[in-house]
FITOR-815217 format. One record per residue (C-alpha): x, y, z; residue in one letter. Coordinates in steps of 0.2 Angstrom, whole numbers, plus 5000, padded with zeros to 4 digits. Layout:
! residues N
XYZA/...
***
This chain:
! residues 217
484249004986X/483249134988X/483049274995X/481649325007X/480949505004X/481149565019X/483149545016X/482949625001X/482049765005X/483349795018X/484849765007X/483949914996X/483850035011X/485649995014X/486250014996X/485250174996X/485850255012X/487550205006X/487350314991X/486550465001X/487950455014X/488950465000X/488450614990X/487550705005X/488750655022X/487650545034X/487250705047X/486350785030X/485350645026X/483750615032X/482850465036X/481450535026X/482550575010X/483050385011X/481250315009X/480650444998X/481950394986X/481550204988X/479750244987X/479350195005X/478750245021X/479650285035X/478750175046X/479250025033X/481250065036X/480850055053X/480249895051X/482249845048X/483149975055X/482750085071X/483650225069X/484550305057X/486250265067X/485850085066X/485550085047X/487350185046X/488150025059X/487449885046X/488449965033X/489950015041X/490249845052X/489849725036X/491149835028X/492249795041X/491949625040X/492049615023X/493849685024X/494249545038X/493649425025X/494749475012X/496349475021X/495849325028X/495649255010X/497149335003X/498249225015X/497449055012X/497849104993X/499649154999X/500349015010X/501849045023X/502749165009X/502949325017X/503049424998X/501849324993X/500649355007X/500949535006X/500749524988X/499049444987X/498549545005X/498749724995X/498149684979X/496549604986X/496449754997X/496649874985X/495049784974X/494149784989X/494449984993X/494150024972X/492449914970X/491849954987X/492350134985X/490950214994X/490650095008X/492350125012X/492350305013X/490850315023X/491350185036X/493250275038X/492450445041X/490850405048X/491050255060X/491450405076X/489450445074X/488850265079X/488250235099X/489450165110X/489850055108X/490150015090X/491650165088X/492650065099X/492349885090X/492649975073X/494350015080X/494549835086X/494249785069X/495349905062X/497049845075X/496549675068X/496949725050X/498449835054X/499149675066X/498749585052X/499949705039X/501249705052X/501449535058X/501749485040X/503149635038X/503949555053X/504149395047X/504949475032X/506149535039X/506549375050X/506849285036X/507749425026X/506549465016X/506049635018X/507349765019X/506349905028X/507750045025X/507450205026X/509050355021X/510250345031X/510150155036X/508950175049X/507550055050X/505950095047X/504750075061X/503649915056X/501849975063X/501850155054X/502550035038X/500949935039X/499850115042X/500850195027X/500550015017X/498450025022X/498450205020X/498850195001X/497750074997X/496450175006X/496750304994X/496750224982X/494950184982X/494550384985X/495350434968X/495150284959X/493850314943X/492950154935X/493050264918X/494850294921X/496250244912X/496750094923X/495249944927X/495049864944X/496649734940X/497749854934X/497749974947X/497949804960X/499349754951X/500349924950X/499749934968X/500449754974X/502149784965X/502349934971X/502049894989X/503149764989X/504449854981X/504349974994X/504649845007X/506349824999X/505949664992X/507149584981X/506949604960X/507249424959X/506249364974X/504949474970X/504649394951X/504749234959X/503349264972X/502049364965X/501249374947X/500149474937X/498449454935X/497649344922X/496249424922X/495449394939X/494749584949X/
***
């Protein structure tokens, strides 16, 4: 199918402001440095986009989306197995954060910017995916799964757990290099294992629920 120019020329202002937001920060960026270096007019970005904070709310909410999606697609490949969905939830999460590095960084430090009242749904969005984390933690540790331990035999709190779990994969996608050392599957792997190793998962159960990749990002 394809596609009509008017989506493509607004795909090209949004993958052009995404790199300016980027490198410059959004309140540096200029509506005019955003045509200029697509060789447009401002008048024909307003043809798409009103305002520079609606250009900035196309990226950040189909970035939230997106992330939706993946969890979304990470538990239909998982089934009911709680190591398993965590497994396939952090690995696809941590691709998602390292391929779709710069989106990500600009929707987590940006989104507080947007009109009201997009902050608020960016949040929402945000709550889904951590409810998402934790409700899969707590049914780990129903089924004596998870061992969420920490020194001294106190449990760990299951809500900062599923934070601290999205946090590094977060991270992951600010440090990660694609001329590093470790590709996309790798680092999703070493991620993935760790993670669930840090929920205290079994050696045994954890072989028998998770595997490497074979060659899939």
């Amino acid at each position: 199918m394809t596609t009509a120019p008017t989506e493509k020329t607004a795909r090209r202002i949004e993958a052009t402001a995404v790199e300016l937001f980027f490198r410059e920060g959004y309140p540096k960026t200029s509506i005019r440095e955003i045509t200029s270096a697509l060789g447009l007019t401002p008048g024909a970005l307003y043809n798409h986009f009103r305002s520079k904070e609606e250009l900035l709310y196309a990226i950040v909410s189909k970035t939230h989306a997106a992330i939706e999606q993946t969890l979304e697609e990470a538990l239909l490949r998982a089934g009911d197995d709680p190591v398993r969905q965590l497994w396939e939830v952090t690995r696809s999460l941590t691709v998602f954060y390292t391929e779709h590095q710069k989106e990500a960084i600009i929707s987590k430090q940006e989104y507080k910017r947007l009109p009201d009242p997009h902050p608020a749904e960016m949040l929402s969005s945000e709550r889904r995916i951590r409810r998402t984390v934790e409700r899969i933690l707590e049914r780990g540790v129903r089924q004596e799964l998870f061992h969420l331990t920490l020194p001294g035999g106190r449990e760990a709190d299951i809500p900062i757990m599923a934070k601290a779990i999205l946090d590094q994969m977060i991270n992951a996608g600010v440090w990660f290099r694609p001329d590093g050392r470790l590709g996309v599957a790798d680092l999703a792997d070493q991620y993935a294992g760790l993670l669930v190793q840090m929920a205290g998962v079994a050696p045994d159960v954890a072989r028998a629920a998770t595997l490497p990749s074979t060659g899939r990002a």
